[in-house]
RODO-2510 file (C-alpha; in nm, 4 decimals, decimal comma):
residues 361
     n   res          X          Y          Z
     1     x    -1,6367     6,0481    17,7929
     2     x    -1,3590     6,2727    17,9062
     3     x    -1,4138     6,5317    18,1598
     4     x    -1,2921     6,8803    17,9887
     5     x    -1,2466     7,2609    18,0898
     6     x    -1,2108     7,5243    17,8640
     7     x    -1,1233     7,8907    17,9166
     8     x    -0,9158     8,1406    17,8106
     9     x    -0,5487     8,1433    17,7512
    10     x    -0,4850     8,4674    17,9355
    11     x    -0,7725     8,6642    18,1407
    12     x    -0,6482     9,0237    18,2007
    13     x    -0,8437     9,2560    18,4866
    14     x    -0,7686     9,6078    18,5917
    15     x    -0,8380     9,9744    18,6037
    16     x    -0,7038    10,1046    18,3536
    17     x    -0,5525     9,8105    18,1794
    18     x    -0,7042     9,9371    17,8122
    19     x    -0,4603    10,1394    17,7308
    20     x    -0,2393     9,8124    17,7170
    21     x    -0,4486     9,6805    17,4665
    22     x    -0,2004     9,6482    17,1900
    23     x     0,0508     9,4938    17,4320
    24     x    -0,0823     9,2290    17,5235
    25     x    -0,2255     9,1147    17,1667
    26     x     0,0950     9,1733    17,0135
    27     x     0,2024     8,9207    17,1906
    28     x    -0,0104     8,7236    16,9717
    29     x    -0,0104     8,8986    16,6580
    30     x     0,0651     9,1978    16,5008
    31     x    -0,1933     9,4116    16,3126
    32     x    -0,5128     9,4315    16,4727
    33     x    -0,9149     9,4503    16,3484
    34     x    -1,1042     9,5740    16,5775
    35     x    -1,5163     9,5574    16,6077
    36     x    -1,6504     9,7920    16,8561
    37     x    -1,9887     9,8898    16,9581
    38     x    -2,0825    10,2295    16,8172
    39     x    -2,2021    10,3628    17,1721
    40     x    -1,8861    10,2759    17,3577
    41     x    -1,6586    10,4114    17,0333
    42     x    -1,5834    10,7570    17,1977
    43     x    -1,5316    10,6559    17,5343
    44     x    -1,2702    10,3427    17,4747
    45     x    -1,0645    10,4182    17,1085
    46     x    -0,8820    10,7610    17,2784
    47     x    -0,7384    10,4946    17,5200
    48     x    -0,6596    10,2549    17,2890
    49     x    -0,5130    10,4572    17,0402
    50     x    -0,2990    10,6074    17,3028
    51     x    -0,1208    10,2366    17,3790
    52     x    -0,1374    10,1942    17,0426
    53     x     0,2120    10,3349    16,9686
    54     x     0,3396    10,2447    16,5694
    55     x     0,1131     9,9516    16,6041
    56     x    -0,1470     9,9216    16,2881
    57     x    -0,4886     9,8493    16,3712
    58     x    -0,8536     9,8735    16,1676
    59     x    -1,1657     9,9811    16,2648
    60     x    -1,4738     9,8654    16,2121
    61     x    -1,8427     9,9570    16,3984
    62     x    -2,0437     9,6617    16,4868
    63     x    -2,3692     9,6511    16,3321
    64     x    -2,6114     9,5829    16,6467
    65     x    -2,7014     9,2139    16,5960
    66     x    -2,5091     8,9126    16,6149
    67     x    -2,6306     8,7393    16,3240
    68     x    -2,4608     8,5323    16,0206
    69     x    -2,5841     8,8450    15,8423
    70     x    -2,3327     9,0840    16,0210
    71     x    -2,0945     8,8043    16,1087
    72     x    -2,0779     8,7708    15,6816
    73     x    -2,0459     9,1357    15,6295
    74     x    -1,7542     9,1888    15,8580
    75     x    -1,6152     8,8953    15,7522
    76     x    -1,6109     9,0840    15,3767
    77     x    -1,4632     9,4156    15,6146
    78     x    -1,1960     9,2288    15,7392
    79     x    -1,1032     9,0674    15,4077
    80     x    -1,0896     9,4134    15,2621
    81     x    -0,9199     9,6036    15,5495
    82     x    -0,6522     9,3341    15,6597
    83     x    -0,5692     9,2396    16,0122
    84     x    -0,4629     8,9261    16,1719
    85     x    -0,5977     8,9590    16,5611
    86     x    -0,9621     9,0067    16,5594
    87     x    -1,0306     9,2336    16,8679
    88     x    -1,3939     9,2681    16,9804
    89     x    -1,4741     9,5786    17,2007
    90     x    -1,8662     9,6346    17,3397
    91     x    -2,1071     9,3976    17,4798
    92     x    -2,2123     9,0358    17,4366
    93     x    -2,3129     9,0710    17,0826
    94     x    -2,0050     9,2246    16,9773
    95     x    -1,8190     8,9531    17,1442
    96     x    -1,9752     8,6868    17,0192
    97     x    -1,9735     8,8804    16,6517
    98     x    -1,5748     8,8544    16,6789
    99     x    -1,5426     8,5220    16,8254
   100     x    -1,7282     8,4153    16,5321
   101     x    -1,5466     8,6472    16,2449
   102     x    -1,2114     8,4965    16,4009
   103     x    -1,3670     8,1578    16,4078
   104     x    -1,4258     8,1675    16,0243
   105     x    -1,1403     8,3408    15,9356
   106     x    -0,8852     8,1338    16,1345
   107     x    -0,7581     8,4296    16,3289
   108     x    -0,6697     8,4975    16,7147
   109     x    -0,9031     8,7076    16,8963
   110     x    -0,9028     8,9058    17,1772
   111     x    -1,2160     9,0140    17,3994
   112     x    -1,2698     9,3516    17,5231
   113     x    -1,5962     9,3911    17,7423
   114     x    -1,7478     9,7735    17,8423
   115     x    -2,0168     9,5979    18,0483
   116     x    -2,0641     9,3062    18,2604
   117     x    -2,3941     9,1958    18,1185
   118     x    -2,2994     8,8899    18,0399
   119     x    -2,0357     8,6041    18,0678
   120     x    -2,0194     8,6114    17,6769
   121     x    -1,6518     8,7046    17,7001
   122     x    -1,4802     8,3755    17,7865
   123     x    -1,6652     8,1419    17,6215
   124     x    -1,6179     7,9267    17,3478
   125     x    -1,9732     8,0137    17,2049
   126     x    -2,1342     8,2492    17,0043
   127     x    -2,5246     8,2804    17,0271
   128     x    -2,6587     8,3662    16,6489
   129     x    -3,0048     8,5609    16,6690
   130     x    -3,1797     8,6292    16,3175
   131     x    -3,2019     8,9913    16,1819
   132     x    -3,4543     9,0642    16,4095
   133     x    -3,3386     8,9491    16,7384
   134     x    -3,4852     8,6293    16,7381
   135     x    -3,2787     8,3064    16,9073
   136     x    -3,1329     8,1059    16,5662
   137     x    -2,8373     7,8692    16,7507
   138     x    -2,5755     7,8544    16,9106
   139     x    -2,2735     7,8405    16,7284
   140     x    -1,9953     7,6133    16,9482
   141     x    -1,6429     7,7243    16,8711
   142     x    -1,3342     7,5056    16,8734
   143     x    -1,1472     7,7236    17,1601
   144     x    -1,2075     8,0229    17,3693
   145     x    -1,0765     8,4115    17,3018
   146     x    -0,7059     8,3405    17,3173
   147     x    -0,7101     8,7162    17,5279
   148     x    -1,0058     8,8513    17,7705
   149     x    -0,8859     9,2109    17,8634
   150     x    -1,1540     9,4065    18,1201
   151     x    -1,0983     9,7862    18,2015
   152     x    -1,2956     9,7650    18,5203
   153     x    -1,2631    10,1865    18,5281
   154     x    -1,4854    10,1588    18,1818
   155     x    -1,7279     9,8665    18,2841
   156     x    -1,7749    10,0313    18,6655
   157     x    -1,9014    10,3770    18,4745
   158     x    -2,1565    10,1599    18,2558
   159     x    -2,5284    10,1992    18,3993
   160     x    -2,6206     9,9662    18,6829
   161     x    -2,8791     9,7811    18,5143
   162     x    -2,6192     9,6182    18,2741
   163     x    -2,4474     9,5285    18,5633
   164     x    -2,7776     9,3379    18,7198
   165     x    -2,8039     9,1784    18,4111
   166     x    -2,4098     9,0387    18,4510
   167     x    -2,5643     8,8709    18,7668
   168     x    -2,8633     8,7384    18,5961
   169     x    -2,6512     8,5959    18,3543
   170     x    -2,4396     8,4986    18,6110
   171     x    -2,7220     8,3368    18,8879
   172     x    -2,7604     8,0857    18,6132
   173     x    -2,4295     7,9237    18,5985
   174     x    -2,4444     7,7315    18,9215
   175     x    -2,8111     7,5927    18,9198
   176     x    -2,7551     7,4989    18,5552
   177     x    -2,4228     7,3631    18,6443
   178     x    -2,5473     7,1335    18,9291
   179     x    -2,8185     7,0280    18,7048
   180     x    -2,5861     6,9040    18,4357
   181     x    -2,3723     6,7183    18,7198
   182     x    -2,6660     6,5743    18,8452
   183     x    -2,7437     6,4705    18,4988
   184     x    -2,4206     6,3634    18,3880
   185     x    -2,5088     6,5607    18,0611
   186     x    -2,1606     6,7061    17,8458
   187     x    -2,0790     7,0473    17,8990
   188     x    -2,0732     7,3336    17,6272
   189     x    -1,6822     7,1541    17,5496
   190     x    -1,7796     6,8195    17,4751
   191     x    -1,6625     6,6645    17,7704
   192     x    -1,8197     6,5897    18,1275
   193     x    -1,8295     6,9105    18,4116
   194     x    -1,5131     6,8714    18,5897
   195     x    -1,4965     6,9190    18,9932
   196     x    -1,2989     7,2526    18,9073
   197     x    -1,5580     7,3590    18,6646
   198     x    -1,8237     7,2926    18,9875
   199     x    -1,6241     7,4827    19,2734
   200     x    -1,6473     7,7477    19,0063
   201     x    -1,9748     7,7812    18,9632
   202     x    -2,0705     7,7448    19,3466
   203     x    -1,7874     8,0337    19,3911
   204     x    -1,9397     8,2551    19,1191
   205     x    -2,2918     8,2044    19,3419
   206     x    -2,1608     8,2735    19,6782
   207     x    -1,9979     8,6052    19,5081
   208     x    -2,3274     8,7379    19,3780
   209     x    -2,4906     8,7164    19,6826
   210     x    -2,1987     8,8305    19,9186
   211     x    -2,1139     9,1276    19,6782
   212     x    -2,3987     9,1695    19,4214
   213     x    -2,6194     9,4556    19,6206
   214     x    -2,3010     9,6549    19,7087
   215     x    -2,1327     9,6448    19,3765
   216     x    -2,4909     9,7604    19,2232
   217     x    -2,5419    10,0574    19,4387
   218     x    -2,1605    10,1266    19,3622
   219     x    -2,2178    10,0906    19,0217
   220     x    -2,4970    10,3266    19,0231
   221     x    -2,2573    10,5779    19,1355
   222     x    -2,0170    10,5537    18,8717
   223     x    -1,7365    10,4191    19,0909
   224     x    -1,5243    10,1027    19,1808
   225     x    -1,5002     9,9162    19,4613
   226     x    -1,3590     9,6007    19,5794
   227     x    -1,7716     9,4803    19,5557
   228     x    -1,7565     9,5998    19,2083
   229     x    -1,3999     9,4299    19,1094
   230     x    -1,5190     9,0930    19,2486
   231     x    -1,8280     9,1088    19,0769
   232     x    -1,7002     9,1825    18,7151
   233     x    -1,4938     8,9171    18,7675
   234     x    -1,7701     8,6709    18,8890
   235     x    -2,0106     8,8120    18,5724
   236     x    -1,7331     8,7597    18,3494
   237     x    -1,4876     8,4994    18,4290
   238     x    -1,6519     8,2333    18,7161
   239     x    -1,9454     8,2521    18,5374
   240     x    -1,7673     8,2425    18,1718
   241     x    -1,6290     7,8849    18,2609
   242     x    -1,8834     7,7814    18,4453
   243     x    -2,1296     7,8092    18,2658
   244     x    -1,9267     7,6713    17,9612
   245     x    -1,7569     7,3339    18,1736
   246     x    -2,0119     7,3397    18,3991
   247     x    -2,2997     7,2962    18,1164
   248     x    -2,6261     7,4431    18,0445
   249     x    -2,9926     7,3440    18,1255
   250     x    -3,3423     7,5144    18,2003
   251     x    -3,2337     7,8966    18,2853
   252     x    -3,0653     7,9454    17,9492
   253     x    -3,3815     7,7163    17,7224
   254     x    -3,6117     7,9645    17,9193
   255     x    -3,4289     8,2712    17,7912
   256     x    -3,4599     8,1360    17,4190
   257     x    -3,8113     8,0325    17,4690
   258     x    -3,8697     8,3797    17,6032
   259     x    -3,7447     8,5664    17,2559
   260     x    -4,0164     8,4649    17,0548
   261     x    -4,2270     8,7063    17,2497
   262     x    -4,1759     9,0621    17,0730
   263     x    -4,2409     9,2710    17,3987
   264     x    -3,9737     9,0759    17,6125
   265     x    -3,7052     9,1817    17,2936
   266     x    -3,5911     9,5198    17,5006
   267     x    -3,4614     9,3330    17,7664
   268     x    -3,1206     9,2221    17,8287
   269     x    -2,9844     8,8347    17,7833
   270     x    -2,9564     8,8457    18,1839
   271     x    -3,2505     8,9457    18,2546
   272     x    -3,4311     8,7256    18,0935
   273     x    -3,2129     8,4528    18,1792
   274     x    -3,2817     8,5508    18,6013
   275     x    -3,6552     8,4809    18,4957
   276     x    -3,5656     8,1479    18,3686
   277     x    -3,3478     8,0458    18,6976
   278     x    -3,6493     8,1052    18,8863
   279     x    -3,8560     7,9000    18,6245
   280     x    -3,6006     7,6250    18,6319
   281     x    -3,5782     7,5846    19,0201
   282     x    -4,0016     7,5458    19,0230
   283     x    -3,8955     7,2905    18,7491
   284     x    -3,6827     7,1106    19,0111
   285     x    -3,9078     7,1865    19,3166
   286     x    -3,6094     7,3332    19,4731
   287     x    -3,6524     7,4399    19,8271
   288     x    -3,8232     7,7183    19,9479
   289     x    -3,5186     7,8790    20,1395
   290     x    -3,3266     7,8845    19,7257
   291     x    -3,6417     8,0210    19,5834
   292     x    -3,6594     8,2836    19,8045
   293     x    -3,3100     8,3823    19,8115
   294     x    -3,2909     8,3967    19,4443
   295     x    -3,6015     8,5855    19,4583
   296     x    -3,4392     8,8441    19,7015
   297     x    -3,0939     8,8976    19,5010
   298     x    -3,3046     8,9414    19,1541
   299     x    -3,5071     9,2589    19,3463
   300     x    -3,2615     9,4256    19,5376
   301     x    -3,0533     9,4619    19,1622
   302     x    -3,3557     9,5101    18,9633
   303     x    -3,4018     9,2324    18,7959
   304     x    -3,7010     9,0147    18,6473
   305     x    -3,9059     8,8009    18,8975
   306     x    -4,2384     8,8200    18,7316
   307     x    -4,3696     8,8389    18,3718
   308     x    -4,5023     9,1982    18,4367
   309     x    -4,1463     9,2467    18,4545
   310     x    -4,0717     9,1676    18,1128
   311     x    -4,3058     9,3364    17,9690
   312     x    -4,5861     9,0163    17,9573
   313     x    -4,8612     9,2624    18,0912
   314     x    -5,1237     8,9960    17,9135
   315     x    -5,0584     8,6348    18,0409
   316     x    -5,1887     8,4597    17,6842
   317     x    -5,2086     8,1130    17,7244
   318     x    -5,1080     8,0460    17,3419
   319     x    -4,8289     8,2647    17,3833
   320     x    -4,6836     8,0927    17,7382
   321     x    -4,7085     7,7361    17,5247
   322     x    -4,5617     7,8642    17,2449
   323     x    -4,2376     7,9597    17,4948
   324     x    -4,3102     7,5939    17,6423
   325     x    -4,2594     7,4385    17,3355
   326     x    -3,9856     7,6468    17,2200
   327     x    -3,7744     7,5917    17,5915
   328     x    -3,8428     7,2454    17,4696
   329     x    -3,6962     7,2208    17,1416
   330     x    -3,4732     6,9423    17,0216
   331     x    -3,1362     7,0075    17,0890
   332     x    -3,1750     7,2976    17,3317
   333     x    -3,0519     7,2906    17,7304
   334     x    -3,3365     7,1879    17,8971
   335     x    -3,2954     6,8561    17,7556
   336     x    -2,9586     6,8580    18,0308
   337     x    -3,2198     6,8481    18,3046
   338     x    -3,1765     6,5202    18,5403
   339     x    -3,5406     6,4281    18,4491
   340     x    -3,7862     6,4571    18,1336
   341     x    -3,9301     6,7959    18,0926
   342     x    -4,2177     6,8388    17,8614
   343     x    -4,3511     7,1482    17,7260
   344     x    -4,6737     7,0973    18,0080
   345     x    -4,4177     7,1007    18,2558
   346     x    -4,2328     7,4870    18,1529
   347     x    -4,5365     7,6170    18,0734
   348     x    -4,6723     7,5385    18,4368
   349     x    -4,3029     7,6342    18,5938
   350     x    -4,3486     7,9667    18,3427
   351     x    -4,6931     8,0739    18,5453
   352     x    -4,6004     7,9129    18,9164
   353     x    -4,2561     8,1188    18,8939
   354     x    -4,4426     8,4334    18,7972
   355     x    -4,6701     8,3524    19,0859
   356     x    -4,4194     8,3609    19,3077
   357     x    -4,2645     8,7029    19,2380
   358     x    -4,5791     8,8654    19,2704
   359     x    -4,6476     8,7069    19,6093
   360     x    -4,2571     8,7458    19,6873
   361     x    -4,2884     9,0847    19,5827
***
């Protein structure tokens, strides 16, 4: 099997840059749709609009949950309202929303994130939930967003914690990476993790943990720094193609195991997905040193070491299986692991790992 990268044709990053919106997707098309988060509506359309010049564009407000529900009804907006670049503005969902509108449609599409929660931009995936938030599938598309345009003015003024949950998302994509290499599993792109895909991945590591605390506290003062550029970039592009050459394995299964309990639904992807790189390094009896230096990052930004964290107040037996067993399903990540991983095995990784944030703690 081939080895294969994917990414974007054109990744765009700057203060400011919004306002060139319609710019740079004229350049591959000419009327625009564009989905955007209800929240971040006030803040981003006067800048758009200002770019926008005799340009025609359509709006539409994303309904809150990427699922073939809302991916169908905008589909029916988009029929109605016209438009031939589908432009997604808002967080993951909304991204992966438009990714899959334009995937079903046949039209361009560009990518617009207000946050750097997660590396959802990039990728050549959308992640369908069911009405009610629950993890459905993942829906592989047959290219990336052919634009990825990030205003890091708007995504340094977004609160912190969606930030911390770029870098959970993020602290995934090299220890699910290297698992996939040392696997040999394919990647998200149907090919084999390429030593470029790799460096990535390493890169968007070291970058969390060199810049991570500083562009947090920066964040949670509403400004940008060099920190705070290098980590929107590592959130949303390193990890974007890392995660997506690179491959995915235990971190991300964990996170979809983790959805099908009801308190842990008012969390972020990220977060949830930081618990499951500590769950997937107990997995792989990684060394203490790791464990511990994950464990450090994941506090000093906030984010989930323990399942008190999430919400998991009660540690129910039945319910920790009934993750296991979902983490274990056919067909999802963990199956990328370099050895056999049974539903016995997450569900003792699931309490060790929340053993070791307490005592960590």
């Amino acid at each position: 099997m081939a080895k294969i990268i994917g990414s974007p044709t054109r990744y765009i990053q700057g203060r400011g840059e919004l306002v060139n919106l319609a710019k740079h997707a004229g350049t591959i098309g000419e009327n625009m749709f564009i989905l955007v988060d209800k929240f971040v509506k006030p803040l981003v359309m006067p800048s758009v609009e200002a770019g926008m010049g005799d340009k025609k564009f359509e709006v539409e407000e994303f309904g809150g949950e990427c699922s073939m529900t809302e991916i169908n009804r905008v589909i029916e907006v988009l029929k109605e309202k016209g438009g031939d670049v589908v432009v997604g503005i808002g967080g993951g969902k909304t991204h992966d929303t438009a990714k899959a509108v334009g995937y079903y449609t046949g039209k361009p599409v560009v990518i617009v994130p207000t946050i750097a929660s997660t590396d959802a931009p990039c990728s050549a995936l959308s992640v369908i939930y069911t009405d009610e938030g629950v993890f459905e599938k993942y829906l592989f598309l047959p290219s990336n967003p052919n634009i990825v345009l990030v205003d890091t003015d708007i995504v340094s003024k977004a609160p912190a914690r969606l930030l911390a949950a770029g870098i959970g998302d993020a602290l995934a994509t090299y220890f699910e990476a290297r698992a996939c290499a040392q696997s040999q599993a394919s990647n998200c792109v149907g090919g084999k993790p390429t030593k470029t895909a790799l460096a990535l991945a390493k890169l968007c590591y070291e970058t969390l943990l060199e810049d991570g605390v500083a562009a947090y506290l920066a964040v949670k003062n509403k400004v940008c720094t060099k920190a705070v550029e290098n980590i929107i970039e590592a959130n949303t592009y390193l990890s974007g193609i890392g995660f997506e050459s690179g491959g995915l394995a235990a971190a991300h299964a964990v996170h979809n195991g983790l959805t099908a309990i009801e308190a842990t639904h008012k969390f972020y992807h990220g977060e949830k997905v930081a618990f499951g790189v500590l769950v997937q390094l107990v997995l792989e009896n990684a060394p203490k040193e790791e464990i511990e230096e994950v464990v450090t990052l994941c506090q000093e930004v906030g984010l989930p070491t323990t399942l008190a964290d999430l919400d998991v107040t009660e540690i129910k037996p039945e319910e920790i299986m009934a993750v296991a067993e979902t983490v274990c399903a056919p067909g999802d990540t963990v199956g990328n692991m370099p050895f056999e991983v049974t539903p016995e095995d997450v569900y003792a990784a699931i309490l060790a790992a929340n053993e070791i944030g307490e005592y960590l703690a």
